[in-house]
LODRENMI-664873 format. One record per residue (C-alpha): residue in one letter; y, z, x. Coordinates in Angstrom, 3 decimals, always signed. Layout:
N
{site A,{Y,Z,X}}
...
END
This chain:
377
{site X,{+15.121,+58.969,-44.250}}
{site X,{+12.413,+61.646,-44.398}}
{site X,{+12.300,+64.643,-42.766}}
{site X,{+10.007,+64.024,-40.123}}
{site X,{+12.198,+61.522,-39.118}}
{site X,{+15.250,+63.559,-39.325}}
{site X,{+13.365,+66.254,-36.979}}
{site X,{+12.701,+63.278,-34.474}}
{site X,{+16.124,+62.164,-33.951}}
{site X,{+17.925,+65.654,-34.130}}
{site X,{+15.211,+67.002,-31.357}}
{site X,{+15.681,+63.658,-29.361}}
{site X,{+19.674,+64.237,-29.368}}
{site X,{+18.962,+67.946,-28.428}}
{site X,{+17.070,+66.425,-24.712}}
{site X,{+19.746,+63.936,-24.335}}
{site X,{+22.017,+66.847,-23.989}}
{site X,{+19.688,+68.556,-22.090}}
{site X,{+19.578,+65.443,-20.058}}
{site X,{+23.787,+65.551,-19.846}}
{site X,{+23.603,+69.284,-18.935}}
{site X,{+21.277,+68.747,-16.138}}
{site X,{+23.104,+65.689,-15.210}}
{site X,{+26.074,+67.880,-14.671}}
{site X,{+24.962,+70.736,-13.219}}
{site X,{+23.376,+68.299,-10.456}}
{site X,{+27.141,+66.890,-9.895}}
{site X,{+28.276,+70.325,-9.034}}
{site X,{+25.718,+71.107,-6.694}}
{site X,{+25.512,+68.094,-5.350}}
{site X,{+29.785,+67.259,-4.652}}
{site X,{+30.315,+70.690,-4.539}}
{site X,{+28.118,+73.421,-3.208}}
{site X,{+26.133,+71.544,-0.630}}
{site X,{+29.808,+72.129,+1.061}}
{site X,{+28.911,+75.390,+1.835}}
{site X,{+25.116,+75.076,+1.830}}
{site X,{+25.949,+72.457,+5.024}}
{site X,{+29.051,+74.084,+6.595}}
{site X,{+29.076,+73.739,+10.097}}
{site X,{+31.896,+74.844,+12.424}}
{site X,{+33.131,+72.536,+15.717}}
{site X,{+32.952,+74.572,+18.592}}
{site X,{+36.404,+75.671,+20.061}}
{site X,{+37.675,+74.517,+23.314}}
{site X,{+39.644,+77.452,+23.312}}
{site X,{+40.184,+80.857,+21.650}}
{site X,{+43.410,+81.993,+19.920}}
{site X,{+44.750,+85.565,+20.005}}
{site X,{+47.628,+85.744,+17.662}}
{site X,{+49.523,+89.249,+16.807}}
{site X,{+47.837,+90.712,+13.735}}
{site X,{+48.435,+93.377,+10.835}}
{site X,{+46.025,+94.502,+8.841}}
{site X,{+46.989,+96.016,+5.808}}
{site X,{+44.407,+98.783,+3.600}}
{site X,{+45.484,+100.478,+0.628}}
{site X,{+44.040,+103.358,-0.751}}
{site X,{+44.240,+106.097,-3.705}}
{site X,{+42.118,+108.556,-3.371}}
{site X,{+39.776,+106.953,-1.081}}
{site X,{+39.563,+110.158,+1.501}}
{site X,{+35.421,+109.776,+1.498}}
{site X,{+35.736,+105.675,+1.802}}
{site X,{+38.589,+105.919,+4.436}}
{site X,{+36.130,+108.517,+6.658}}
{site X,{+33.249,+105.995,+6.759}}
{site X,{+34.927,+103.150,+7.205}}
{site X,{+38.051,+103.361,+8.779}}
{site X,{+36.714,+103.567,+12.172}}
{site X,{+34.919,+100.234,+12.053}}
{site X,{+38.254,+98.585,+11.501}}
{site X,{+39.818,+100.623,+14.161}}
{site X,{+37.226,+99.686,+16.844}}
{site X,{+37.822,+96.127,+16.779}}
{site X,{+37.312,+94.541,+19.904}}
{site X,{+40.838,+92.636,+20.026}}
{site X,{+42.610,+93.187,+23.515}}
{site X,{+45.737,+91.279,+21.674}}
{site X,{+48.197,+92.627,+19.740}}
{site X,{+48.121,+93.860,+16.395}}
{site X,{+47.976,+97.248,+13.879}}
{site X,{+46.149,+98.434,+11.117}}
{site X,{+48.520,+99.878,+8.460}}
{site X,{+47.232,+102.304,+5.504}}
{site X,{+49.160,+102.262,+2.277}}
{site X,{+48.182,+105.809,+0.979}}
{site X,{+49.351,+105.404,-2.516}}
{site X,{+49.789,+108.351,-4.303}}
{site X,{+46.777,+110.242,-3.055}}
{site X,{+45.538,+113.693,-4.850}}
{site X,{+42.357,+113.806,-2.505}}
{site X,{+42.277,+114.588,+1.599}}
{site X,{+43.410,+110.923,+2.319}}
{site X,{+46.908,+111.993,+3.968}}
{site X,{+45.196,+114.590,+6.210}}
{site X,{+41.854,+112.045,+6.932}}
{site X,{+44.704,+109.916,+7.977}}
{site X,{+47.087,+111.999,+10.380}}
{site X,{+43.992,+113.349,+12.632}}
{site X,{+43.097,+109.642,+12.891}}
{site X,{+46.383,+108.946,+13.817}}
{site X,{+46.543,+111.456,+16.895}}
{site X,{+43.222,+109.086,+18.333}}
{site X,{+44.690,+105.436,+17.343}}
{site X,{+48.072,+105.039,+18.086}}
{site X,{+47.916,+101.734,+16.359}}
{site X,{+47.527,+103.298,+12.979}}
{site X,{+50.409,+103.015,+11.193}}
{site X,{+50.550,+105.228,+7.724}}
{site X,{+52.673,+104.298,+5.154}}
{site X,{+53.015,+106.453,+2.422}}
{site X,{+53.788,+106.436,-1.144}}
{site X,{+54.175,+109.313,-3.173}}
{site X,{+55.715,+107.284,-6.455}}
{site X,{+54.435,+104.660,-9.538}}
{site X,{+56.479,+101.361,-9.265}}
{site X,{+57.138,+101.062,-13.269}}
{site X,{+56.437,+97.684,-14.622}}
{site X,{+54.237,+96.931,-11.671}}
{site X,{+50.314,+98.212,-12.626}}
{site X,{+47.714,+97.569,-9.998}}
{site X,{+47.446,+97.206,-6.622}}
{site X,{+50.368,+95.048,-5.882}}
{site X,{+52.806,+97.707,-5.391}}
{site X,{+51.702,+99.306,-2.561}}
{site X,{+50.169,+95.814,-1.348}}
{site X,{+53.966,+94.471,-1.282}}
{site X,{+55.398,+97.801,+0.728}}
{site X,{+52.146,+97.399,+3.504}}
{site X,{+53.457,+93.518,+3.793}}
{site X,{+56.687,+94.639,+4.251}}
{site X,{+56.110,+96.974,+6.722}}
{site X,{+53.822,+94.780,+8.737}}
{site X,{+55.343,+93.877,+12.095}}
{site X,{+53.144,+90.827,+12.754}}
{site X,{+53.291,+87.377,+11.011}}
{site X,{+49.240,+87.576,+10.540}}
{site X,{+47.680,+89.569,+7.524}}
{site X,{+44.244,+90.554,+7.432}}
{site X,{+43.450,+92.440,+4.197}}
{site X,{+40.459,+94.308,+3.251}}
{site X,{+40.026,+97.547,+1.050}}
{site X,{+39.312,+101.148,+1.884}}
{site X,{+35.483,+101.074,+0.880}}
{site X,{+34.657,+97.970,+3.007}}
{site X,{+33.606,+98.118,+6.790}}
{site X,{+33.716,+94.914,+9.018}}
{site X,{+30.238,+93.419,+9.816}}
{site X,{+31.177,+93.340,+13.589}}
{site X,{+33.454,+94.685,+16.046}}
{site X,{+34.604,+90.916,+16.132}}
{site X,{+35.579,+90.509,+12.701}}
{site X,{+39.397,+90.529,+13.827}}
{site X,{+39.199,+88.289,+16.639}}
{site X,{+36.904,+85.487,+14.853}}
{site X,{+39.258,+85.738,+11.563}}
{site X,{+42.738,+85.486,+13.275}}
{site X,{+40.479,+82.701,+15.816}}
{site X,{+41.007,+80.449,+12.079}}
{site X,{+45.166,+79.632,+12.389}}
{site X,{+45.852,+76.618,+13.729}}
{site X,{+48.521,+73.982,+12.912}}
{site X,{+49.028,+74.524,+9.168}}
{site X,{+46.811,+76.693,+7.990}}
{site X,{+48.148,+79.380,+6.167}}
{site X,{+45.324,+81.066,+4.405}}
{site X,{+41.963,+82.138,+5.484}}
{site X,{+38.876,+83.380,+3.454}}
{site X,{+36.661,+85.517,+4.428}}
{site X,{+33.147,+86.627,+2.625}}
{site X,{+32.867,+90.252,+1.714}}
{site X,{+29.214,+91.179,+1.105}}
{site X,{+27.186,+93.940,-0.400}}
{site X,{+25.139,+96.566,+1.034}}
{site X,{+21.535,+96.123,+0.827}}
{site X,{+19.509,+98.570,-1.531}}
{site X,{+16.493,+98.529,-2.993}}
{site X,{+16.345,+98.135,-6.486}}
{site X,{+17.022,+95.803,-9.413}}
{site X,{+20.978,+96.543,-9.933}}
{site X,{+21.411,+95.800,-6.399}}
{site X,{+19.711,+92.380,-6.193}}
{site X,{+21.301,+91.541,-9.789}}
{site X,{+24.985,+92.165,-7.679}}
{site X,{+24.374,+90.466,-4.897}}
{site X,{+23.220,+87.434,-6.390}}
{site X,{+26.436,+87.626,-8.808}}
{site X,{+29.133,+87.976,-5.352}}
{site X,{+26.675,+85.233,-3.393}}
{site X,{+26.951,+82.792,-6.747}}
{site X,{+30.531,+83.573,-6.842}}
{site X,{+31.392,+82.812,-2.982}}
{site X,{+29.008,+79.800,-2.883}}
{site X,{+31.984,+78.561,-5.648}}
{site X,{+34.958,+79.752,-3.868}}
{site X,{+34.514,+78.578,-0.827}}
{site X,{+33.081,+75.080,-1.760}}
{site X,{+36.407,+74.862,-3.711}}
{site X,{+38.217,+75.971,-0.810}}
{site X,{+36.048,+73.165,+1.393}}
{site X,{+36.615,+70.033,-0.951}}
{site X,{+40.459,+70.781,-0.793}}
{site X,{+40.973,+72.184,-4.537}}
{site X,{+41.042,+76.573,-3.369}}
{site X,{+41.214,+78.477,-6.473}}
{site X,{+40.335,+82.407,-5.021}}
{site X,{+39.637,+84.943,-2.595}}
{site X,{+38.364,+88.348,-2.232}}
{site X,{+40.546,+91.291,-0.952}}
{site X,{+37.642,+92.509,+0.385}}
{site X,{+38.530,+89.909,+3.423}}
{site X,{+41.240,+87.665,+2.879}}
{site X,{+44.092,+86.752,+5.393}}
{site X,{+46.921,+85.035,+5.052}}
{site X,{+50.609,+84.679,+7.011}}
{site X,{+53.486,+87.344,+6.142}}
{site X,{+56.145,+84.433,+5.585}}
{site X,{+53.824,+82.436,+3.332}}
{site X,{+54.016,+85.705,+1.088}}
{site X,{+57.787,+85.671,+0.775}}
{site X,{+58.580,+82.287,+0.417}}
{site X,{+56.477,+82.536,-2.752}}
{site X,{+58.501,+85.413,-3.545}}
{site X,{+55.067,+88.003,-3.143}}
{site X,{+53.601,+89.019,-6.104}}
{site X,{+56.630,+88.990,-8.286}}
{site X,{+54.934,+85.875,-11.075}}
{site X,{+51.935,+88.295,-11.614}}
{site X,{+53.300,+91.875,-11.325}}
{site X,{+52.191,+92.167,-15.019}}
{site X,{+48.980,+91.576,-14.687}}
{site X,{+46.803,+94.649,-13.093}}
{site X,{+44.726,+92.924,-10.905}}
{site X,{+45.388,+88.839,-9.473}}
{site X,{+46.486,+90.531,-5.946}}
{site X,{+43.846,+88.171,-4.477}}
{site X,{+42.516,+85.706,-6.730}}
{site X,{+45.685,+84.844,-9.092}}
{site X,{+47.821,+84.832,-5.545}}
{site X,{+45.840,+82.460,-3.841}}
{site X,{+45.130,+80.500,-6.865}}
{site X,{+48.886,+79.667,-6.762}}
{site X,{+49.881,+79.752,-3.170}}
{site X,{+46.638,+77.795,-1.626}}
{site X,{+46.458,+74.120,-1.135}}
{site X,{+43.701,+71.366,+0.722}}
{site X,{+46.293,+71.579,+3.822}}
{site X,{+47.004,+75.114,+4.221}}
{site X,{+43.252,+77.082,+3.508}}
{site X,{+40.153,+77.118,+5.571}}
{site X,{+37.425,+79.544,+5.181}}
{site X,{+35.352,+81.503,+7.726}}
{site X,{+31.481,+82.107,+7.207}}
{site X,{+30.264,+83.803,+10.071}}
{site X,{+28.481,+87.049,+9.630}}
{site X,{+30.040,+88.610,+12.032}}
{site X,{+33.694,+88.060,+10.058}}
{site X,{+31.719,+89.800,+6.841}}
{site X,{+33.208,+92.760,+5.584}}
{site X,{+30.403,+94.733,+3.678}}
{site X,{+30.807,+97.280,+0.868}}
{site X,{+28.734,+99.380,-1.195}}
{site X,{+27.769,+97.884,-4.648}}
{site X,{+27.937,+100.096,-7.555}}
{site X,{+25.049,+102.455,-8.343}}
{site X,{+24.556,+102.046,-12.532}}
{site X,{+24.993,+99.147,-14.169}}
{site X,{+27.704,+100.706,-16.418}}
{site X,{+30.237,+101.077,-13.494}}
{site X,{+29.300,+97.535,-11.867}}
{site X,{+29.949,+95.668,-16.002}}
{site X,{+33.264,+97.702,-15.799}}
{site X,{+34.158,+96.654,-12.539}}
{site X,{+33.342,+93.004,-13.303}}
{site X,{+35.610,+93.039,-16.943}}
{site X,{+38.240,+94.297,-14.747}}
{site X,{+37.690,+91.178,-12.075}}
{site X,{+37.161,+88.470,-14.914}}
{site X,{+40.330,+89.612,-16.715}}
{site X,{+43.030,+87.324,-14.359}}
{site X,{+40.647,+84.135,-14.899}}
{site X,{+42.506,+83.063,-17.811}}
{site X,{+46.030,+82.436,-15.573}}
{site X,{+43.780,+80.155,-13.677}}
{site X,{+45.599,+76.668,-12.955}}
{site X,{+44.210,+74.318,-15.631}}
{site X,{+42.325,+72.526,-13.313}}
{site X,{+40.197,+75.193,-12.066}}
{site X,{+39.900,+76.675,-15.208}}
{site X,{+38.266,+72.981,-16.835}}
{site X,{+36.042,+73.028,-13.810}}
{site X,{+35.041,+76.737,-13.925}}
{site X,{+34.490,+76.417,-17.885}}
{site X,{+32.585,+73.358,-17.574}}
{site X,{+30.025,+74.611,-14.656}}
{site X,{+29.956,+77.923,-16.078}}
{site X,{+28.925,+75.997,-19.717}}
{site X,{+26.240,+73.646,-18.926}}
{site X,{+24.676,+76.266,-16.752}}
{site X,{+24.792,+78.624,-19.682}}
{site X,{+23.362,+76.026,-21.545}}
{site X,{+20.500,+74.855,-19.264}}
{site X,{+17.749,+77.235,-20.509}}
{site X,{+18.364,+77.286,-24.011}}
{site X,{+18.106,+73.607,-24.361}}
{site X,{+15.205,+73.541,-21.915}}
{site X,{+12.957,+75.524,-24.135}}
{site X,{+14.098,+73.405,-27.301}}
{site X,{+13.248,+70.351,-24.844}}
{site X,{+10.213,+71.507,-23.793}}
{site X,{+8.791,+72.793,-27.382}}
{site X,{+10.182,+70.620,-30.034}}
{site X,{+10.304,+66.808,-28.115}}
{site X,{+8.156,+66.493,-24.636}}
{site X,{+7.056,+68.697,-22.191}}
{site X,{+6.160,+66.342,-19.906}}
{site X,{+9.694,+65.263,-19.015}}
{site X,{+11.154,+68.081,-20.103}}
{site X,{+9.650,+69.795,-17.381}}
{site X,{+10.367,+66.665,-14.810}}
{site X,{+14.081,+67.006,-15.639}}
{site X,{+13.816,+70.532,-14.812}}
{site X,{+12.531,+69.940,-11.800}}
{site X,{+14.721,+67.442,-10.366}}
{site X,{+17.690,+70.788,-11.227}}
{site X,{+15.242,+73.552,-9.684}}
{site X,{+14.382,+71.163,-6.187}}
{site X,{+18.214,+70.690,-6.027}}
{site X,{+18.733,+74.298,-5.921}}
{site X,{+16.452,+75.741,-4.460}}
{site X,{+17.187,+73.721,-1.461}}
{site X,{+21.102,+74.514,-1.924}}
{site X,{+20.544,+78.184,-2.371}}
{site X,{+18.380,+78.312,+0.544}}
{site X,{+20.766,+76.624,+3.130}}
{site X,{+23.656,+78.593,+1.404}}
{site X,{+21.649,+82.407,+1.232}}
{site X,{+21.079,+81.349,+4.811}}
{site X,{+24.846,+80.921,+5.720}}
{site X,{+25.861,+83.984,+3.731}}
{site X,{+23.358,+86.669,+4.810}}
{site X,{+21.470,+86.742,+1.702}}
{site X,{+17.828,+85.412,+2.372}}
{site X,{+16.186,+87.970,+1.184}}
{site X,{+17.193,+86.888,-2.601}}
{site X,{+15.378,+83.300,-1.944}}
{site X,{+12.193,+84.472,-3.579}}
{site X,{+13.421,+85.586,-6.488}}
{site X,{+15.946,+82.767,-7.045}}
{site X,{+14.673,+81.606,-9.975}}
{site X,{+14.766,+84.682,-11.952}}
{site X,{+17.958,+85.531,-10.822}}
{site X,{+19.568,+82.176,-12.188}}
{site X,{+17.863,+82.691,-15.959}}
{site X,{+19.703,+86.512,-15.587}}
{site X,{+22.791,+84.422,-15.343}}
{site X,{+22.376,+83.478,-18.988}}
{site X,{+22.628,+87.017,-20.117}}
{site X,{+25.531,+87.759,-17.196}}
{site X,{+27.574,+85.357,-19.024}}
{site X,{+26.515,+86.564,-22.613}}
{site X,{+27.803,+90.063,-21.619}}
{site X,{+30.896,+89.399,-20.009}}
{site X,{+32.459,+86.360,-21.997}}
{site X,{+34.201,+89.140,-23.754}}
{site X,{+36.254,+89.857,-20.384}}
{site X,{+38.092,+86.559,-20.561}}
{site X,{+40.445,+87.507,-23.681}}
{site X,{+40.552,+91.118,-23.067}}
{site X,{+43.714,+93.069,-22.149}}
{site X,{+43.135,+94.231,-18.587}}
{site X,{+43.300,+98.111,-17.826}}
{site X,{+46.224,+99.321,-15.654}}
{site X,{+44.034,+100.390,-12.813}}
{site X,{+43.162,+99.306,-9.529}}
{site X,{+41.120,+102.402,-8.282}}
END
């Protein structure tokens, strides 16, 4: 055979897995992420108010706590419930910020720790004690440097439990800022939610965000809390979930006003560590999600590379049709999706933004066998 020949076949096996790539990408948008791109909820014949805790913890978060603390305190939620602050070992203001907001909001409860739980790195520690203390059977979670989109961000969350359900996710979102970094992070947390929660809404949940995640107190203890992970640093949310959550007992709740929003990192240094840290508990994924994870996350590394071979080296032609059929797809996807999640603003630039994935996943493939730091500040 001579070479030409050789060149012909070898570039005509590199678009048939082009072909297979694109083929496969399309099955994940298509039985997957049009789930969120076309969520819709029922209307409610009637509104629930169920007694509900929600549970911060904080270390050294006195300049966080100040800004955002009030918006959870505000809530408009005539029912019962309290909002309990694990102050973990604080150096900062955060026990003072805490007792003057105390003599205004009675139902602030303060729960502090002035002690390391050896063995235990992370948040999960204090995490356990605020679950403990919690009076209701409801847990609402979120973190010291996010605010709630609305003052109804309680009531439309705990609005969720009905018969069964025993986990709830909520979206936490990003500031908007102008700049590069900022539309490069949003577009990573909006890629990442469009995945949870289309998980979540074809019955196989693999995560959540502590950002805004609820679930029920006795759900916690039956699975014995956090004591399978403790190990690990981080997994508090998306490690927990990934083992407690199941098609019958998780729903998910996308409207805005149930957001929780938080401000995104300023350099990219800080926002590459922050994302090693996060990418660190994927590998105690089930096996399941992690094959369906490594597989999306593969072809879609894949797609460009193999599109410029395509395109170059066999035919450009229809190359560039299969491309198309994969760009239509998502643009329309992304659009109904960036719609539901408050991020329409990123619609224009889509396109770049899912080529900066290739070098997203180039830079952080390292996180997935690295040993995760002992931090959760």
């Amino acid at each position: 055979m001579d070479a030409s020949k050789l060149s012909m076949y070898l570039w005509q096996a590199v678009f048939s897995v082009f072909c297979l790539v694109t083929f496969i990408q399309l099955l994940y948008y298509w039985l997957l992420f049009r789930r969120v791109a076309f969520f819709s909820t029922l209307p409610k014949e009637r509104s629930q108010q169920h007694a509900v805790s929600v549970i911060i913890c904080a270390r050294d978060e006195a300049g966080n706590l100040a800004r955002n603390l009030p918006g959870v305190l505000v809530q408009q939620y005539p029912s019962t419930h309290e909002i309990i602050v694990v102050n973990h070992n604080s150096q900062d203001e955060t026990r003072y910020l805490l007792e003057e907001f105390k003599k205004t909001f009675k139902n602030l409860h303060i729960v502090n720790l002035e002690q390391e739980a050896k063995g235990i790195p992370g948040k999960k520690y204090p995490l356990s004690i605020g679950i403990k203390e919690a009076r209701h059977e409801i847990l609402l979670l979120t973190d010291a440097d996010c605010v709630p989109a609305s003052e109804n961000w309680l009531q439309k969350m705990q609005d969720v439990y009905e018969d069964g359900i025993e986990v709830v996710l909520g979206h936490g979102a990003y500031n908007k800022k102008p700049g590069i970094l900022n539309k490069l992070i949003r577009f990573e947390n909006f890629h990442t939610a469009v995945q949870y929660f289309s998980y979540a809404l074809a019955g196989i949940p693999y995560m959540g965000v502590g950002r805004n995640l609820s679930y029920k107190k006795g759900l916690f203890f039956r699975n014995k809390g956090f004591s399978s992970m403790n190990h690990i640093p981080g997994g508090d949310d998306d490690l927990f979930i990934n083992r407690i959550s199941t098609k019958q007992n998780t729903h998910i709740m996308l409207d805005p006003e149930t957001f929780t929003l938080s401000e995104p990192k300023k350099t990219f240094g800080n926002w590459v560590r922050q994302k090693n840290r996060h990418y660190t508990t994927a590998k105690y994924y089930r096996p399941m999600h992690k094959w369906l994870l490594g597989m999306y996350t593969a072809t879609h590394f894949l797609f460009y590379p193999l599109f410029a071979l395509s395109i170059i080296f066999f035919n450009w032609q229809i190359s560039l049709a299969v491309f198309g059929l994969r760009a239509i797809t998502q643009f329309v996807i992304y659009m109904k999706a960036m719609n539901k999640l408050q991020e329409k603003d990123l619609l224009p630039w889509w396109w770049l933004l899912d080529i900066w994935m290739f070098f997203y996943y180039c830079i952080f493939a390292t996180a997935l066998w690295k040993k995760p730091k002992k931090s959760w500040n």
